[in-house]
Steps between C-alpha positions, in 0.01 A plus 500: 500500500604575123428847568733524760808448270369809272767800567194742466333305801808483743587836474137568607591297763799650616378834505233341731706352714729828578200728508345229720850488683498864558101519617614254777795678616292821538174341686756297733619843641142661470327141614740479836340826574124437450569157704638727766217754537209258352439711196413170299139708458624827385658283257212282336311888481735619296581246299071472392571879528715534173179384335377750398789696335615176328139500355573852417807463318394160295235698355732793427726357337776654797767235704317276747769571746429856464130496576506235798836721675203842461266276656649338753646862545167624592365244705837586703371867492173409622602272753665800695207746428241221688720450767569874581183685394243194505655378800456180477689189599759388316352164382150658426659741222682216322171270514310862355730571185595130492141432407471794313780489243407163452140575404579813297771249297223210431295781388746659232616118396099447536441773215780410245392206220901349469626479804475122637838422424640870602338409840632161518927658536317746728427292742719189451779673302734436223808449588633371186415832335773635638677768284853644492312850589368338773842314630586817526216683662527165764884549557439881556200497756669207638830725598309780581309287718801346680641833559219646661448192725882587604448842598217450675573154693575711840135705495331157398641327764396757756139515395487060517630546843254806615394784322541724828844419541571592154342785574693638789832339283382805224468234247177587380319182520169713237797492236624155561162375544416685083833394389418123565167576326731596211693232525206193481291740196861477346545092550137486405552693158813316434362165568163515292623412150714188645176330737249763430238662734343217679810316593749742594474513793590149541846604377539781729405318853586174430872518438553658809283334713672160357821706626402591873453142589922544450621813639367791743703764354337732236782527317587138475111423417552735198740324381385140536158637331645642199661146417192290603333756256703435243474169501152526511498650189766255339290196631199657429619523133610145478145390570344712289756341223405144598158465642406790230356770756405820539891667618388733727283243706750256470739782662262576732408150614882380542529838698213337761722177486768596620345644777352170554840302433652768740306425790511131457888539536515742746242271690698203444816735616364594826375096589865425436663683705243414773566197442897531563456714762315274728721295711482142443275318849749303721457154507268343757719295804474145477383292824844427632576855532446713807270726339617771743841440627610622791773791520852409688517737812756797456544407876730235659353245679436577876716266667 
């Protein structure tokens, strides 16, 4: 724990924890969306999707960021093109480039000789790598991020609820429908350095799906998600610090925690409140009583 006391290693860790802090805030917003329209796929594609243009850039020499944001760009691209010239099915074009990025990735990492630990941050990250160029690249994408969530929040809504009635509301549910696209390939870019490829998606669905158990409203879920996220992150750090961990699984597995901690409480909630709820049974008559007692007459007696 000596190392912990150096000032060059806790300002690596502070720059981890508010890029980590910022990565949550942005896949809380973007998460409570792919929770709502079960997206968690389109997700896990394009995170393995970046593969290939992160391999790219290592090898250049060009920002990682850079080449996994082209890539994930494209597999965006292509997603569209399957769906409207291909025509096919939604799920079957992720599960197509999903597969495909990933292979054509392997293969370029396949054909470089020093890239083992290059492809270890790929896929788990490194958080703690964390620059001041990249705080604020985070805080940017981040706002921009937020912003377009806002603006968009009423055609978003409309296409959760039925794509028709968006439709006939002229809110363009094809535009909503590619900026939510835009939005995950965003969280996904944003999130790779801090838990890397294979586990980001555990930081974009399970926030919010720890935060549904809560609340119904979207806005409200956002919210709750973008904490839990962050303290995700800030836990996740603390056990990398302690049990000496990888960060971005430990982030990623205190992420799946709290969903499980979240639906122990909400369970344990919900049997409360039964349990206060339910009138207490009225005691049993004893043998002296009448056990059905007979009701005065509202009449007089006949005389």
């Amino acid at each position: 724990m000596t190392w912990l006391t150096e000032p060059f290693a806790l300002e690596f860790v502070q720059r981890a924890a508010v890029g980590g802090a910022l990565v949550a805030v942005l896949c809380g917003v973007v998460g409570t969306w792919v929770v709502v329209r079960g997206m968690a796929f389109l997700g896990e594609a394009l995170a393995h999707g970046m593969l290939p243009g992160v391999a790219f850039a290592t090898i250049a020499g060009l920002p990682v960021l850079l080449g996994a944001a082209a890539s994930a760009a494209v597999m965006s691209i292509a997603l569209g093109v399957l769906q409207r010239r291909g025509r096919l099915s939604y799920d079957t074009s992720i599960g197509l480039l999903f597969v495909g990025m990933l292979a054509f990735g392997v293969i370029v990492i396949s054909h470089s000789g020093s890239f083992a630990t290059d492809a270890t941050a790929i896929l788990f990250g490194d958080i703690l790598a964390i620059s001041g160029q990249d705080l604020v690249f985070l805080a940017a994408a981040t706002a921009a991020g937020l912003t377009l969530a806002v603006l968009a929040h009423r055609p978003l809504v409309a296409l959760a609820l039925d794509a028709r009635v968006a439709a006939v509301l002229g809110l363009r549910p094809a535009l909503a429908q590619a900026l939510l696209v835009g939005l995950v390939t965003l969280a996904v870019v944003v999130s790779y350095q801090a838990v890397g490829s294979l586990l980001v998606v555990g930081l974009l669905v399970a926030p919010a799906v720890a935060a549904s158990q809560w609340t119904r409203r979207i806005p409200t879920t956002m919210a709750l998600a973008a904490v839990l996220g962050v303290v995700a992150v800030l836990g996740g750090l603390l056990v990398s610090w302690f049990g000496a961990t990888a960060a971005g699984s430990s982030i990623a597995m205190t992420a799946i925690g709290l969903v499980a901690l979240s639906w122990a409480l909400r369970a344990a909630t919900r049997a409360l409140h039964a349990a206060v709820r339910t009138p207490a049974p009225s005691p049993a008559p004893s043998d002296s009583e009448d056990p059905c007692p007979t009701a005065p007459s509202p009449w007089p007696p006949s005389s």
